[in-house]
C-alpha positions as CSV (number, residue, x, y, z in Angstrom):
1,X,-26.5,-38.0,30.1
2,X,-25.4,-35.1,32.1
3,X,-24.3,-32.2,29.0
4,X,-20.6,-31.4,29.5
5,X,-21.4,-28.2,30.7
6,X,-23.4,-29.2,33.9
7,X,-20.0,-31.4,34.7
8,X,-17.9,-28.5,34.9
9,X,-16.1,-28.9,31.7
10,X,-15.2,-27.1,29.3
11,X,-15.2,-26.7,25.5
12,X,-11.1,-27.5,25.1
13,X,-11.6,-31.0,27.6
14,X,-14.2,-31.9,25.7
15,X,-12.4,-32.1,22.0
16,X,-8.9,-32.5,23.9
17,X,-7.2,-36.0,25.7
18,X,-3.5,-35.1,26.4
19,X,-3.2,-33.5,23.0
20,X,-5.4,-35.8,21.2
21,X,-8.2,-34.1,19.2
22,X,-11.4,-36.2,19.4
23,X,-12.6,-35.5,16.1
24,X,-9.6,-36.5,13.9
25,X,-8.9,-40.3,13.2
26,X,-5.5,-41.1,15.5
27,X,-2.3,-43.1,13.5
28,X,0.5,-43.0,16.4
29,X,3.8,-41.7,14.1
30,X,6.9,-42.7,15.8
31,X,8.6,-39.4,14.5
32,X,8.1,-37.4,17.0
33,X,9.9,-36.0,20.5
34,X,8.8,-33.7,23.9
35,X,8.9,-30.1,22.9
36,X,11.9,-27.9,24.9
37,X,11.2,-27.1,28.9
38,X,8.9,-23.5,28.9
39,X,8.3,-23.7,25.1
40,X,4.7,-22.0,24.3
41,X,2.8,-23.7,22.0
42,X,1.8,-20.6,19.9
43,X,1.5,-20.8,16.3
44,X,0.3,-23.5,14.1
45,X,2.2,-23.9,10.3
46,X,0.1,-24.8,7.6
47,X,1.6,-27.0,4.8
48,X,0.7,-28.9,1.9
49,X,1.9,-32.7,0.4
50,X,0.7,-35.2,-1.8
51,X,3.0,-38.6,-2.2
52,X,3.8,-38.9,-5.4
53,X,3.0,-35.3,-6.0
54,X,-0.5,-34.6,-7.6
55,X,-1.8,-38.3,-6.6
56,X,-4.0,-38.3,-3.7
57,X,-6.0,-40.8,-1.3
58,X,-4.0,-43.4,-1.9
59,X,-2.4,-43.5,1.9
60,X,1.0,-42.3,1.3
61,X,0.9,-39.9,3.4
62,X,0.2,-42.0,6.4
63,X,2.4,-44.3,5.5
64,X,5.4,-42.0,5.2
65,X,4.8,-40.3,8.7
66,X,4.3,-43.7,10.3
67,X,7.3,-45.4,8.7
68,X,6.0,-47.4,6.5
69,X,6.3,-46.3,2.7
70,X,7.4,-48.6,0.7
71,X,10.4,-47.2,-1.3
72,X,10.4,-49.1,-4.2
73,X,6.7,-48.5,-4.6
74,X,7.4,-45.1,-7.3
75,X,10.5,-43.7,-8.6
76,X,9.7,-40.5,-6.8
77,X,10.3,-42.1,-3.5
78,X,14.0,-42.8,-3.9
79,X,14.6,-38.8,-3.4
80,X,13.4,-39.3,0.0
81,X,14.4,-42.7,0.8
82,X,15.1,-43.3,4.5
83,X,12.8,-39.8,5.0
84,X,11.3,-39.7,8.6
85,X,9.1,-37.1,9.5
86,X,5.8,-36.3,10.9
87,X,2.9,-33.8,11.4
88,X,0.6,-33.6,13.7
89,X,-2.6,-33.5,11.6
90,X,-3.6,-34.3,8.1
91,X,-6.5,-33.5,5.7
92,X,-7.4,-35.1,3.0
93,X,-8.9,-33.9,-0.3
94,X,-12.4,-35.2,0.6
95,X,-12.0,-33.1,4.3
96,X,-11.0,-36.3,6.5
97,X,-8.4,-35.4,9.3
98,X,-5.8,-37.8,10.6
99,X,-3.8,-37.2,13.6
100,X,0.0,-38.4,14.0
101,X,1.6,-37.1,16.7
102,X,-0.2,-35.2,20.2
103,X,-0.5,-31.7,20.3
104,X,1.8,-31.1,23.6
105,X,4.7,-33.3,21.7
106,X,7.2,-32.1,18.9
107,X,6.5,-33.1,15.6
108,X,9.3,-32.8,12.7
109,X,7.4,-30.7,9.9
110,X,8.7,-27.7,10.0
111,X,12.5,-28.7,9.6
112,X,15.7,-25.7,9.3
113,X,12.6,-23.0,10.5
114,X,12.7,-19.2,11.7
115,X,9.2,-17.3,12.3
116,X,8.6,-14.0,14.8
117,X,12.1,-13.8,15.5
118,X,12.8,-17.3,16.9
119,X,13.9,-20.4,15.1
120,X,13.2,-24.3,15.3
121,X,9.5,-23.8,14.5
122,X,9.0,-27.2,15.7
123,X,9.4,-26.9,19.4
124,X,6.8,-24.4,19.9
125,X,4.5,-25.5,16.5
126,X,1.7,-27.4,15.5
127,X,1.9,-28.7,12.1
128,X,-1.3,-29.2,9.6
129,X,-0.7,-30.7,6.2
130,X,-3.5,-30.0,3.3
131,X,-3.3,-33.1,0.6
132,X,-2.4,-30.7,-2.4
133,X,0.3,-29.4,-4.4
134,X,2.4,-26.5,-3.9
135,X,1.0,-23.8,-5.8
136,X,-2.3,-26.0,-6.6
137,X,-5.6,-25.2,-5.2
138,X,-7.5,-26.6,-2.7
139,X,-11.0,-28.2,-1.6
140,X,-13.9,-26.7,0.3
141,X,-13.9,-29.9,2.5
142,X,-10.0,-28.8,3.3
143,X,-11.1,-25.6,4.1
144,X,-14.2,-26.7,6.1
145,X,-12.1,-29.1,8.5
146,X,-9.2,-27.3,8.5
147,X,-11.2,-23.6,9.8
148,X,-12.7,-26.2,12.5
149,X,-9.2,-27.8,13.7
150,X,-7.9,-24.3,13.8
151,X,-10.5,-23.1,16.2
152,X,-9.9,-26.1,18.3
153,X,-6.9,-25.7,18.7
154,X,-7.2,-21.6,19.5
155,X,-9.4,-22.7,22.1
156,X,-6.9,-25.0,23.5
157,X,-3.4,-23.2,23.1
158,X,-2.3,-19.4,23.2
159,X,-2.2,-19.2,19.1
160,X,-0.6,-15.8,18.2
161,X,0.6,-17.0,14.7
162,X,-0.9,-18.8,11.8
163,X,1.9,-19.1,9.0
164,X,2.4,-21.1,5.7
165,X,5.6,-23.5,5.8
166,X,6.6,-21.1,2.8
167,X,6.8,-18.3,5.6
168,X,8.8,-20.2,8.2
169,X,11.2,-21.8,5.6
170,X,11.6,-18.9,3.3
171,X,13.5,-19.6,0.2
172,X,13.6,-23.5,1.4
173,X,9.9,-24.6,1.0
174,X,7.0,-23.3,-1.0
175,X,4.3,-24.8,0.2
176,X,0.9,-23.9,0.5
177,X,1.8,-21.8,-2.0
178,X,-0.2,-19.2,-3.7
179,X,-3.3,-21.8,-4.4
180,X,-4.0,-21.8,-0.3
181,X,-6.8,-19.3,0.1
182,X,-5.5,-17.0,3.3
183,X,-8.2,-14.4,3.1
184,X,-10.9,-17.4,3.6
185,X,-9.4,-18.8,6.4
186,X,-8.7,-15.5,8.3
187,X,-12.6,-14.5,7.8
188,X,-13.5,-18.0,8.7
189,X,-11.7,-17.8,11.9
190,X,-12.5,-14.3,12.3
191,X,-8.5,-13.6,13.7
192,X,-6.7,-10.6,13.5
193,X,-4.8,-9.8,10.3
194,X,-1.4,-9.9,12.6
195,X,-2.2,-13.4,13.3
196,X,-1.2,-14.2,9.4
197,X,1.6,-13.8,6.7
198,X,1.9,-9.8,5.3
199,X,0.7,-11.9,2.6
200,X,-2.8,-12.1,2.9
């Protein structure tokens, strides 16, 4: 087989299929919409969620973005009963990344959002979620595929921001929290400082 480079392609066609990252498992959410005419897709908000919170693997979280949690399944879930919502990537505790929703579309992660001076985070956002807790810590597998999703998606889209939802939702939403290593993911990606929060 002919190596990608000797076919004229490059690094970002090669991981990339109309927003689709080859390396992350794909679960079409129907929570989604097309991101505003001109919008610049330039800075990617970090969160973290676990459904119920503190219990993990136990595909909650894909059901939730796809529609499909059951309600009556844990007490917790009657707070967010009727909930729709999506990201466009997951990881999981063990490093395994899920994809909802194509990069060049608008997730809904973000919510009532203002970052670098403009609001609705969502039209110009991508959204990764870490299986955690707020405040909690989290794994080296998390860390591993997220620094690798990040530097995807750098190569594909003109990233100038890297932000926690904490920072984009001040006072709303807390999440990373202070568990989320910033300093390791800064050095892993070898950024800028101004790409992060003051923060780290």
């Amino acid at each position: 087989m002919t190596p990608p480079e000797q076919q004229g392609l490059t690094a970002s066609t090669t991981l990339w299929q109309d927003g689709w990252y080859r390396y992350a498992r794909a679960l079409a959410s129907p929570n989604f919409g097309p991101r505003p005419a001109g919008s610049q897709i330039d800075l990617i908000v970090i969160h973290s969620i676990s459904l119920p919170p503190g219990e993990f693997d136990n595909g909650n979280v894909q059901r939730l973005f796809t529609n499909q949690l059951d309600w009556e399944a844990h007490p917790y879930f009657q707070g967010i009963r009727g909930l729709q919502v999506s990201s466009h990537f997951f990881i999981t505790r063990s490093g395994k990344l899920w994809q909802f929703v194509a990069c060049s579309e608008r997730a809904w992660h973000a919510g009532t959002s203002s970052y670098r001076g403009r609001s609705n985070c969502n039209d110009d956002s991508i959204g990764i979620e870490l299986e955690g807790l707020e405040g909690g810590i989290f794994e080296a597998a998390q860390y591993e595929t997220l620094t690798g999703l990040c530097a995807a998606i750098l190569q594909a889209y003109p990233i100038a921001y890297i932000a926690g939802h904490e920072h984009v939702a001040a006072g709303r939403k807390q999440d990373p929290g202070p568990g989320f290593d910033w300093p390791l993911l800064r050095d892993s990606l070898a950024c800028p400082t101004q790409y992060f929060p003051a923060v780290t």
